[in-house]
C-alpha positions in Angstrom: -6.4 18.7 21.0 -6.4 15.7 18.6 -8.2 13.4 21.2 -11.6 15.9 20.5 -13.8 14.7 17.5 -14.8 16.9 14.6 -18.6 17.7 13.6 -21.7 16.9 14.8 -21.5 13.1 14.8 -19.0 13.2 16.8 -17.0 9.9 15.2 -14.7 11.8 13.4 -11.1 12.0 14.6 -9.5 15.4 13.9 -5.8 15.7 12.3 -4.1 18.9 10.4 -2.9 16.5 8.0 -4.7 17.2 4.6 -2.3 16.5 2.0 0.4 13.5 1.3 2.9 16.9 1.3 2.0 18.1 4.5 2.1 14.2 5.8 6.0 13.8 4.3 6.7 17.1 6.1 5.5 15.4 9.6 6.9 12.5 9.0 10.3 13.9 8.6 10.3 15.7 11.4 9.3 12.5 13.5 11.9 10.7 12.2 14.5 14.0 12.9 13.7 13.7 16.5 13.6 9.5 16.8 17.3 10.4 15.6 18.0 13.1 17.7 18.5 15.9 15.1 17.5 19.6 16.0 13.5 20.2 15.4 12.2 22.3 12.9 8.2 22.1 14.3 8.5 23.3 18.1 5.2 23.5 18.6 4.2 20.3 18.9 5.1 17.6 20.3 6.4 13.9 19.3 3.2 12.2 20.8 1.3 14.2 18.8 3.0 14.0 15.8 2.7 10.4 16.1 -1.3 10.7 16.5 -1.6 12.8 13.5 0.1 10.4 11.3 -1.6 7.5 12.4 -5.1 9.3 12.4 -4.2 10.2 8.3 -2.8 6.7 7.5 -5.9 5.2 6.5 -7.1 8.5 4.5 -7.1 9.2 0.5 -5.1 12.5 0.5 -4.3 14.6 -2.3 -0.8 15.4 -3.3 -1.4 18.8 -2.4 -3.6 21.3 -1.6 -5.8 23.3 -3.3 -5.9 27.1 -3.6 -9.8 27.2 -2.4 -8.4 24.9 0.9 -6.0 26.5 1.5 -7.9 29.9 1.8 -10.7 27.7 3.9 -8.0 26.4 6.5 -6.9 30.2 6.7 -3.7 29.1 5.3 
C-alpha cells in the first residue's frame, strides 16, 4: 500500500526503505528481474519495487540500521 500516506499530515509518502543497505538489497533485486534472473523477494512485486526506490531517492539514509530501529520496525 505505498500509494497511502504516513501520519497525520497526510503528505508523507510511505516506503520500507530505511537504510542505503536495505535500498542496495531492492535495487538488486530490480535489476535480477529487468534481466530475467530467478527472484529472491516474492512478495512483492516489480511495480512496487520500483515505487519504493523512487520514493527513497531523494531521502538521507543511513548506512544501516540501528539496533533501537530495528526493534521499533519489529525487525
Amino acid at each position: 500500500m505505498p500509494e497511502k500516506s504516513c501520519g497525520k499530515g497526510g503528505h508523507r509518502k510511505h516506503t520500507p526503505i530505511v537504510s542505503k543497505k536495505q535500498r542496495g538489497l531492492f535495487g538488486s533485486e530490480l535489476s535480477r528481474r529487468r534481466r530475467g534472473v530467478g527472484s529472491r523477494m516474492k512478495g512483492i512485486t516489480t511495480a512496487e519495487l520500483e515505487l519504493h526506490l523512487h520514493e527513497s531517492k531523494g531521502k538521507k539514509l543511513p548506512s544501516r540500521v540501528s539496533h533501537s530501529l530495528k526493534k521499533r520496525l519489529g525487525g
